[in-house]
BALOBA-1460 file (C-alpha; in Angstrom, 3 decimals):
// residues 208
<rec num="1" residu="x" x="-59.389" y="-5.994" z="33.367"/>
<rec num="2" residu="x" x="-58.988" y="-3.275" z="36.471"/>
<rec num="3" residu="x" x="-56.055" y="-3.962" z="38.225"/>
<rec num="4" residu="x" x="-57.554" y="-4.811" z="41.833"/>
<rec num="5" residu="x" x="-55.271" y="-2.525" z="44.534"/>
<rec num="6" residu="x" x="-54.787" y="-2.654" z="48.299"/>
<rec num="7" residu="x" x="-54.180" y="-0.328" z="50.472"/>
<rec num="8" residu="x" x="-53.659" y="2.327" z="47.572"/>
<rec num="9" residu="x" x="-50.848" y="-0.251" z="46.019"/>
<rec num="10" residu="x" x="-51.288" y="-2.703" z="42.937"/>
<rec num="11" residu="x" x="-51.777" y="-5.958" z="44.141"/>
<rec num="12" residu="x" x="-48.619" y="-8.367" z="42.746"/>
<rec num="13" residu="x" x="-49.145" y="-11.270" z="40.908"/>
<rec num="14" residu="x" x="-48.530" y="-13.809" z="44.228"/>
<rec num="15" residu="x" x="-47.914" y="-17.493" z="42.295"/>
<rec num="16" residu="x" x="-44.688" y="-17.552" z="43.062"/>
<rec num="17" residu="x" x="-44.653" y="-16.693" z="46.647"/>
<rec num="18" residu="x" x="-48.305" y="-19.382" z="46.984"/>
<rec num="19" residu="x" x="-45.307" y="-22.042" z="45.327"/>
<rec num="20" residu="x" x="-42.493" y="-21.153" z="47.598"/>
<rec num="21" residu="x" x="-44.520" y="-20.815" z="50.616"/>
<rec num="22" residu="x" x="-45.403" y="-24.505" z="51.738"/>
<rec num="23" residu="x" x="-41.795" y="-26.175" z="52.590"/>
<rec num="24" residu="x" x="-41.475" y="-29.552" z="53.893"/>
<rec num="25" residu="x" x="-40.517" y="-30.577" z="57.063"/>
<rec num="26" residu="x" x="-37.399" y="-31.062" z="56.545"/>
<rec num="27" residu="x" x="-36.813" y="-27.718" z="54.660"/>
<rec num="28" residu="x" x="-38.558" y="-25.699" z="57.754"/>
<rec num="29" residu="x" x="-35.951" y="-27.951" z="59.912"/>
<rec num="30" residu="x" x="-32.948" y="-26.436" z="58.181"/>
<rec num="31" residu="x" x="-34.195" y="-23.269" z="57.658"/>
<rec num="32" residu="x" x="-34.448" y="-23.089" z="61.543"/>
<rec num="33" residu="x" x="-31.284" y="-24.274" z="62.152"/>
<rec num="34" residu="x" x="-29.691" y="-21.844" z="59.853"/>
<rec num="35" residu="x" x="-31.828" y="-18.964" z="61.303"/>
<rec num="36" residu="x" x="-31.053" y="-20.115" z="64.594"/>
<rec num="37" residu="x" x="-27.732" y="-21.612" z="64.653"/>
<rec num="38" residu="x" x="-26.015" y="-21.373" z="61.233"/>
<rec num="39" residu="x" x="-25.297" y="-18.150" z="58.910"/>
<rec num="40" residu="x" x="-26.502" y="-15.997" z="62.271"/>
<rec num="41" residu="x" x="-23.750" y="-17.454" z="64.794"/>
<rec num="42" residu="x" x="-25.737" y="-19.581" z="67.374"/>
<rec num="43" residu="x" x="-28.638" y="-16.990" z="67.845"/>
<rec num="44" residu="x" x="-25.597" y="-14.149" z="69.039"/>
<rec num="45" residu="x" x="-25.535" y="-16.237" z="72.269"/>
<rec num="46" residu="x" x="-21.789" y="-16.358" z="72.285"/>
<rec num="47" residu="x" x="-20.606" y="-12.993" z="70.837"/>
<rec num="48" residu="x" x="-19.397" y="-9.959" z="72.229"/>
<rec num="49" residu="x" x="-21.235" y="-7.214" z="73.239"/>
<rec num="50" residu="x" x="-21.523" y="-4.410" z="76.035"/>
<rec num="51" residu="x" x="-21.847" y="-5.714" z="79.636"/>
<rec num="52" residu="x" x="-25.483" y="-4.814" z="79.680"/>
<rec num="53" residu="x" x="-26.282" y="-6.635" z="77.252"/>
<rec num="54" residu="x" x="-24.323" y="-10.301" z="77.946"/>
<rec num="55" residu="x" x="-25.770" y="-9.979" z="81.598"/>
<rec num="56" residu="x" x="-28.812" y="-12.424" z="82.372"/>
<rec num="57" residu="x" x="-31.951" y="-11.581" z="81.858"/>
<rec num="58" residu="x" x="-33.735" y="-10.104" z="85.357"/>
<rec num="59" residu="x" x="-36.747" y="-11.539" z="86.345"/>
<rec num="60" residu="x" x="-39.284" y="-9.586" z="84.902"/>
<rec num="61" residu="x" x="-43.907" y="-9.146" z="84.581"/>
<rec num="62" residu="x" x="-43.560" y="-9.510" z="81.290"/>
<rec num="63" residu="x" x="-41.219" y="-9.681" z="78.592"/>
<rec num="64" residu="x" x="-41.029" y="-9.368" z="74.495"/>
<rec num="65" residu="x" x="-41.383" y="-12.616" z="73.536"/>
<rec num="66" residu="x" x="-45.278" y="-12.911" z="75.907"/>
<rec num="67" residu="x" x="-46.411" y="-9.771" z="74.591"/>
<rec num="68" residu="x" x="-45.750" y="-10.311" z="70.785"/>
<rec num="69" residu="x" x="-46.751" y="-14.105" z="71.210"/>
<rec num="70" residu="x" x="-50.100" y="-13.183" z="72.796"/>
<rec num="71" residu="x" x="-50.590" y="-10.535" z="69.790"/>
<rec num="72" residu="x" x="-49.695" y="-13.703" z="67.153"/>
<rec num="73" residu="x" x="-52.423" y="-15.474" z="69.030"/>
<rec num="74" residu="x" x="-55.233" y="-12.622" z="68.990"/>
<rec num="75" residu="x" x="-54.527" y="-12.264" z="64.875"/>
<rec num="76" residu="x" x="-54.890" y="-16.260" z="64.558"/>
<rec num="77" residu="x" x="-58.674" y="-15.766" z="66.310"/>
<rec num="78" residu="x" x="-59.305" y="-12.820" z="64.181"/>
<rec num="79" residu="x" x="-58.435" y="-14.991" z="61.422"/>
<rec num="80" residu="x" x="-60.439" y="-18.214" z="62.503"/>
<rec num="81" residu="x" x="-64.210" y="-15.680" z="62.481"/>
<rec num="82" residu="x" x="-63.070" y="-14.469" z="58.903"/>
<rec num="83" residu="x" x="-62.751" y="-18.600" z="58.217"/>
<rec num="84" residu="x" x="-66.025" y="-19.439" z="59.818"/>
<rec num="85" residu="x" x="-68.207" y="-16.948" z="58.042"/>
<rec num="86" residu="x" x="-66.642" y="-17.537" z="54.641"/>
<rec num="87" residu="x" x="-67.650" y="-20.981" z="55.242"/>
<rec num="88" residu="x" x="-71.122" y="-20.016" z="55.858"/>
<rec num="89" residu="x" x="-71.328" y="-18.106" z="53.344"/>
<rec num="90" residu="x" x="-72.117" y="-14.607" z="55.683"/>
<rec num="91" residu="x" x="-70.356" y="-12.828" z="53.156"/>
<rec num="92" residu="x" x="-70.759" y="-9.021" z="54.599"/>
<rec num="93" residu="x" x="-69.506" y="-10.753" z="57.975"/>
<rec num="94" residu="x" x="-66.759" y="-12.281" z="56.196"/>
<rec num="95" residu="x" x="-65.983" y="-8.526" z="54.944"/>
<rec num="96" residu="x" x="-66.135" y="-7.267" z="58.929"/>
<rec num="97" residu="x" x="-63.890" y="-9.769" z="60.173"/>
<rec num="98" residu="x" x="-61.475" y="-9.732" z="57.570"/>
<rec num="99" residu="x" x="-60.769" y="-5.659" z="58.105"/>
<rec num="100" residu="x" x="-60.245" y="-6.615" z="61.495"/>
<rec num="101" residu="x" x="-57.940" y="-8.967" z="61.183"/>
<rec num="102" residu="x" x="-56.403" y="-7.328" z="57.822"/>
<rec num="103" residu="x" x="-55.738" y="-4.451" z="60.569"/>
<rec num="104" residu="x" x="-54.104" y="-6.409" z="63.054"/>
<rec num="105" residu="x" x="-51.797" y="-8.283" z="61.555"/>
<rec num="106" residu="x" x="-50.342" y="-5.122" z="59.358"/>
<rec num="107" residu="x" x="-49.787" y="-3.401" z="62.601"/>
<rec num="108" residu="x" x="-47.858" y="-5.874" z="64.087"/>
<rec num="109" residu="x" x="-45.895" y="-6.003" z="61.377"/>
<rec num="110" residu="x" x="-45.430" y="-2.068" z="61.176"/>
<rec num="111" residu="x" x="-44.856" y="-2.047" z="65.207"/>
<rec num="112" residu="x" x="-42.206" y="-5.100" z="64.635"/>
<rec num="113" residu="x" x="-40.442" y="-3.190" z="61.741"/>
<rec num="114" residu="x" x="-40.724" y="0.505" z="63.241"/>
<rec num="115" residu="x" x="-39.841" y="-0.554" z="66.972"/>
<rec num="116" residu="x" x="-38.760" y="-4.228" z="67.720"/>
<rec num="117" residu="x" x="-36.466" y="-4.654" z="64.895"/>
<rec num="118" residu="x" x="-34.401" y="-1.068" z="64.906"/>
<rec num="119" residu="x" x="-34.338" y="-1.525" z="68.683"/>
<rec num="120" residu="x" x="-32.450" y="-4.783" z="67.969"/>
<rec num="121" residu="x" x="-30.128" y="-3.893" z="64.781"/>
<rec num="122" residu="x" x="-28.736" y="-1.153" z="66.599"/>
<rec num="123" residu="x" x="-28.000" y="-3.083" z="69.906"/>
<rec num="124" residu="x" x="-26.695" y="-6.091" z="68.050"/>
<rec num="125" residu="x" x="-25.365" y="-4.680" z="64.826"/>
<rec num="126" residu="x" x="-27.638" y="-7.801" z="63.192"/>
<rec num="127" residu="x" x="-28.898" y="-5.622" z="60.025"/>
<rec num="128" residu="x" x="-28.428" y="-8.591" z="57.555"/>
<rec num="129" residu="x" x="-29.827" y="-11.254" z="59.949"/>
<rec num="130" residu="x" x="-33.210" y="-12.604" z="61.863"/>
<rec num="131" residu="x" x="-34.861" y="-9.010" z="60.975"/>
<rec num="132" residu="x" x="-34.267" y="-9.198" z="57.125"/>
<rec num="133" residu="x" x="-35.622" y="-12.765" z="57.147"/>
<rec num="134" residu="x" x="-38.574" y="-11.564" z="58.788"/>
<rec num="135" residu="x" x="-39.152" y="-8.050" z="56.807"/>
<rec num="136" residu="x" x="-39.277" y="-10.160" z="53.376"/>
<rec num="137" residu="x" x="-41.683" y="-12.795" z="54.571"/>
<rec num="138" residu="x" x="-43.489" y="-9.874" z="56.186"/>
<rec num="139" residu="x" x="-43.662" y="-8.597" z="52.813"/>
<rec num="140" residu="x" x="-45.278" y="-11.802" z="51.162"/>
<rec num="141" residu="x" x="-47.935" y="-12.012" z="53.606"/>
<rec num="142" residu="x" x="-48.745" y="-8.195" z="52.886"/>
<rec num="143" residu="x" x="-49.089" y="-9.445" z="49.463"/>
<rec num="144" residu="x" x="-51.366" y="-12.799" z="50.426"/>
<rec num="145" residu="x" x="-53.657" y="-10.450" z="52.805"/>
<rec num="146" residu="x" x="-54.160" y="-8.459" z="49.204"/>
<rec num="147" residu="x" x="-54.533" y="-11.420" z="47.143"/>
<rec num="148" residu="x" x="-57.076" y="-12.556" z="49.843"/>
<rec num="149" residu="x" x="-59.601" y="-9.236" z="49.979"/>
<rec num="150" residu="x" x="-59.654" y="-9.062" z="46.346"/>
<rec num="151" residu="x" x="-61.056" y="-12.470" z="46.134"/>
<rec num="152" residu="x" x="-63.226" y="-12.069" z="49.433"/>
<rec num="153" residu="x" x="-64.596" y="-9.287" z="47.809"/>
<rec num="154" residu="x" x="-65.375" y="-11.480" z="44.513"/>
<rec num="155" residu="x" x="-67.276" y="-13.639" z="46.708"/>
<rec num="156" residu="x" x="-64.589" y="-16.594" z="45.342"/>
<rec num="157" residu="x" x="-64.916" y="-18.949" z="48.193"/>
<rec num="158" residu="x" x="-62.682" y="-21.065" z="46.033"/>
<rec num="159" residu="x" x="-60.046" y="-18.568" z="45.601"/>
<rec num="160" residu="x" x="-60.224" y="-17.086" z="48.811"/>
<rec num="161" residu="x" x="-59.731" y="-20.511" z="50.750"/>
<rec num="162" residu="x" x="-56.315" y="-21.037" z="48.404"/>
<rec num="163" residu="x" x="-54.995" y="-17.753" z="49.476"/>
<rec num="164" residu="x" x="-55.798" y="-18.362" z="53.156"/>
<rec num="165" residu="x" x="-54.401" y="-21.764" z="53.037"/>
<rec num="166" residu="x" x="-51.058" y="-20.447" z="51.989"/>
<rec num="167" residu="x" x="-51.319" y="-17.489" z="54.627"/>
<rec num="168" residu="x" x="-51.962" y="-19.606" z="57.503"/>
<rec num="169" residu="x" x="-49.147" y="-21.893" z="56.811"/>
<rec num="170" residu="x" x="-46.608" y="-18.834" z="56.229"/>
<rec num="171" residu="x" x="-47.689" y="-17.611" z="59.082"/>
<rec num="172" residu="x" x="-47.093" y="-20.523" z="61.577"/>
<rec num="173" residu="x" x="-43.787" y="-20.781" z="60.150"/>
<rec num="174" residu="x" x="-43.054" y="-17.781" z="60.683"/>
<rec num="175" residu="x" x="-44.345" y="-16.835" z="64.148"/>
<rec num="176" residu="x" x="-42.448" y="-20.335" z="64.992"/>
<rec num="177" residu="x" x="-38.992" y="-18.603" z="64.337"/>
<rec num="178" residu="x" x="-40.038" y="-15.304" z="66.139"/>
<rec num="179" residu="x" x="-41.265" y="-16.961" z="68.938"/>
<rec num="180" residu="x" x="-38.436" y="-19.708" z="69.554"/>
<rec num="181" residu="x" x="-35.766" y="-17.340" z="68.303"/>
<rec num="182" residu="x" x="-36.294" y="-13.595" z="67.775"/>
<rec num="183" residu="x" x="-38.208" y="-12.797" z="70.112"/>
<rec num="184" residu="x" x="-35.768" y="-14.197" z="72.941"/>
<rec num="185" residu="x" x="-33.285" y="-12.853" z="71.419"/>
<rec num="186" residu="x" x="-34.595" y="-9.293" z="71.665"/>
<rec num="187" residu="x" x="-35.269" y="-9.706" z="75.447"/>
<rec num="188" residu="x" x="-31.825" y="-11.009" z="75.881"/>
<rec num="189" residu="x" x="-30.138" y="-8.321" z="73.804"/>
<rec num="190" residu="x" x="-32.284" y="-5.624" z="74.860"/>
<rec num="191" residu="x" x="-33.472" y="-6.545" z="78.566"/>
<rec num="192" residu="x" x="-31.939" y="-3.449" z="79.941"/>
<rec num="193" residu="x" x="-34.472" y="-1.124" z="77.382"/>
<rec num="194" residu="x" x="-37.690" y="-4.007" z="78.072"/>
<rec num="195" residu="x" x="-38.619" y="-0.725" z="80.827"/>
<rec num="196" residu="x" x="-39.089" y="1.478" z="77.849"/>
<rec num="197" residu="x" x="-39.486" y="-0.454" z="74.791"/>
<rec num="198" residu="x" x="-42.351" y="-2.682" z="76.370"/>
<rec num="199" residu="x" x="-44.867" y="0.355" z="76.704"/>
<rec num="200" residu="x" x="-43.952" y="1.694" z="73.223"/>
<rec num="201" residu="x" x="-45.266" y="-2.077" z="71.861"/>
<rec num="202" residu="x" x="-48.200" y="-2.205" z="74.379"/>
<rec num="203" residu="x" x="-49.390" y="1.627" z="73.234"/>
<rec num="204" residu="x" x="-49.408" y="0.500" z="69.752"/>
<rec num="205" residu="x" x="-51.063" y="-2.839" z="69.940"/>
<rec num="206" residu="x" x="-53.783" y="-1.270" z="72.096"/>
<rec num="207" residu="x" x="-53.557" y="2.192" z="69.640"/>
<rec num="208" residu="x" x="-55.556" y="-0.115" z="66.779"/>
C-alpha cells in the first residue's frame, strides 16, 4: 500500500489524536481553567512586567483578538462549502473548496506561529505556556487536514465525514481558548507593538 503524503510529508497514523480529541464538558472546563487561570498564573494578569506593558490597553480600530477571530470565522465558512458539496456528492467541488480552506487554515497557523506567538514569548517570557498548548494542537489538526484530503480524494464520504467531525470539534475548542484567552492576552501584553504587528498579520492573511 503507497503511503498517502501531504504537503510533501507522510501522513501519521491519526487514531490516537481522533480518540483524544473529543473531551467532555467537564474536561474542556478544566482544561480552560488551567490554561487560563492555573499552571499559567491567572492569564499573566497580575505579574510583573515593563510599564508598557502593565498599562491599559488604549482605545484602539482594531485589535488582535477581532482580526484573528474574524480569520477563525472565514476558515469555518470555507469549511461549511467543503461540507455541503461532500454531501452532495460534487466531488471535484469538494476538491476546490477543500484547497481553499486546506490553505487558510495552515496560514493562520504559520502567521500565529511565525508572528503572534514570538511577538508574545519574547514580551512575556511565556515559552512553556498558552503558545506551546496551541503549537501541539496546531500540529494535530495539520495532521486531521491530511487524514481528511487523502480520504476526500478516495471519494470516502464515510471516512472523510469521521475526520471532519473530529476537526471541527478540535477546532472550536481550540479557537475558544485563543479567543477568550490568548488572543487578549497578546493585545494586553503587546498593545504598545498592535501599530506594527497588526499590519504584519493583515499583509499575510490578505497575502493568501
Amino acid at each position: 500500500m503507497m503511503t498517502p503524503f501531504f504537503c510533501g510529508e507522510p501522513v501519521p497514523n491519526i487514531a490516537k489524536i481522533m480518540r483524544r480529541t473529543i473531551a467532555s464538558a467537564s474536561d474542556q472546563a478544566m482544561t480552560l481553567h488551567r490554561f487560563d487561570f492555573g499552571q499559567y498564573g491567572s492569564a499573566s494578569i497580575g505579574r510583573q512586567f515593563p510599564p508598557s506593558i502593565n498599562k491599559p490597553i488604549e482605545v484602539l480600530m482594531e485589535t488582535i483578538r477581532e482580526l484573528l477571530t474574524d480569520d477563525h470565522r472565514l476558515c469555518d465558512d470555507l469549511f461549511a462549502v467543503v461540507e455541503q458539496a461532500v454531501a452532495a456528492g460534487e466531488w471535484e467541488k469538494a476538491d476546490a473548496a477543500f484547497a481553499r480552506f486546506c490553505a487558510a487554515m495552515l496560514n493562520h497557523f504559520d502567521l500565529e506561529e511565525g508572528t503572534l506567538f514570538p511577538e508574545f514569548e519574547a514580551r512575556t517570557g511565556m515559552t512553556m505556556g498558552p503558545t506551546q498548548v496551541m503549537r501541539s494542537e496546531h500540529r494535530q489538526m495539520r495532521e486531521l487536514l491530511a487524514a481528511a484530503e487523502v480520504s476526500l480524494g478516495a471519494r470516502d464520504a464515510d471516512d472523510y465525514s469521521g475526520y471532519a467531525e473530529t476537526l471541527l470539534i478540535m477546532a472550536q475548542q481550540h479557537n475558544m481558548k485563543e479567543e477568550n484567552i490568548l488572543y487578549p492576552m497578546c493585545d494586553q501584553h503587546l498593545n504598545d507593538r498592535i501599530d506594527e504587528i497588526l499590519p504584519t498579520l493583515k499583509k499575510n492573511l490578505n497575502a493568501r
